[in-house]
C-alpha positions in Angstrom: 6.9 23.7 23.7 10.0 21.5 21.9 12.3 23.9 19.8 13.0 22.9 16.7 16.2 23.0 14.8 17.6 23.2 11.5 20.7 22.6 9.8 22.0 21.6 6.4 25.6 21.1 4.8 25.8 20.6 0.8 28.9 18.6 -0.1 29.4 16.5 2.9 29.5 12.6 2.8 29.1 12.2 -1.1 31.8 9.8 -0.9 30.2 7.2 1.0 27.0 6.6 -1.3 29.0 7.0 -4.4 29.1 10.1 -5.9 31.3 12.9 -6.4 31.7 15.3 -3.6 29.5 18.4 -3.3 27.3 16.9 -6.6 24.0 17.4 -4.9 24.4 15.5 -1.6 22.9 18.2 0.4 21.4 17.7 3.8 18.9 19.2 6.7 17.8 17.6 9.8 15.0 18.9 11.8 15.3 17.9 16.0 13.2 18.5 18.8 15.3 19.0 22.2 15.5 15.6 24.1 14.0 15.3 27.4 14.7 14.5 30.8 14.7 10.7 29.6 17.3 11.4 27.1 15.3 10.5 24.5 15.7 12.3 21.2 13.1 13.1 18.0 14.3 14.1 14.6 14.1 13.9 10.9 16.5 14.2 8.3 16.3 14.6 4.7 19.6 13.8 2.4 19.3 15.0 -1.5 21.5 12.1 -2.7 23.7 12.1 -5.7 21.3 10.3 -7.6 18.5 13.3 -7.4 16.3 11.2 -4.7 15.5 12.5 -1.3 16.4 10.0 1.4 14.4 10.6 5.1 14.4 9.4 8.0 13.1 10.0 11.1 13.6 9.0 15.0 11.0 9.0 17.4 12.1 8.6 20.4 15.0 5.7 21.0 17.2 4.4 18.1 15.0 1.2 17.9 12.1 3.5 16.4 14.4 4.6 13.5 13.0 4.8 10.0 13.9 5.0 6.4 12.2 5.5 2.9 13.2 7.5 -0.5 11.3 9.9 -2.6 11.7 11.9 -5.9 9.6 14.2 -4.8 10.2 17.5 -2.8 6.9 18.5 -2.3 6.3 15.5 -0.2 9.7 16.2 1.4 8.4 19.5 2.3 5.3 18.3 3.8 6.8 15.4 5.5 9.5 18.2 7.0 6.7 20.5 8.1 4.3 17.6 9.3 6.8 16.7 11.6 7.8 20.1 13.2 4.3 20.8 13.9 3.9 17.0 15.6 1.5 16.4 12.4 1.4 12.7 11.5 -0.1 13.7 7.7 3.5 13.9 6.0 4.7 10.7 7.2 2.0 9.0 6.3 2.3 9.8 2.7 5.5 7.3 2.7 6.5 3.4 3.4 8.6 3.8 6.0 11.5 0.7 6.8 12.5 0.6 10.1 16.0 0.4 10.8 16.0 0.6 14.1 18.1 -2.9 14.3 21.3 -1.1 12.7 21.3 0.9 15.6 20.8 -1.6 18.2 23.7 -0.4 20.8 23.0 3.8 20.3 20.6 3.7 23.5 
């Protein structure tokens, strides 16, 4: 069995998109433990400035990165708890970008 784990941190990085630090801009990211391969799987959820929920999740290597945007937390929550139980249903609710190609050198 993968562990999970959770983390969050209001406040931090508001700068960067914009808005005024600790205004919203709260954060949690939900990882499995890599494997032998190194490989890592996570998803991330940042409540912007704006009031939108950005995710984005990794499966695997950096060149299956993925991105979309929401105003809603009840498919932030399912998304979230889709993807801790290795559930495809909450992703699937979502347009996912892949932006894998801004992270072409992580692996």
């Amino acid at each position: 069995m993968n562990a999970v784990a959770w983390s969050g941190t209001p406040g931090s990085g508001a700068e960067r998109d914009g808005g005024q630090p600790g205004a919203c801009n709260a954060f949690v990211i939900v990882e499995r433990t890599y494997d032998e391969s190194g490989k890592g799987w996570y998803m991330q959820v940042w409540l912007k400035h704006d009031y939108t929920y950005q995710l984005e999740f990794q499966d695997g290597s950096a060149a299956e990165r993925y991105q979309t945007r929401t105003i809603s937390q009840e498919k932030v929550i399912d998304a979230l708890r889709g993807w801790a139980e290795s559930r495809q249903g909450g992703k699937d609710t979502f347009m996912w970008n892949n932006i894998g190609d801004w992270f072409a050198n992580a692996d």
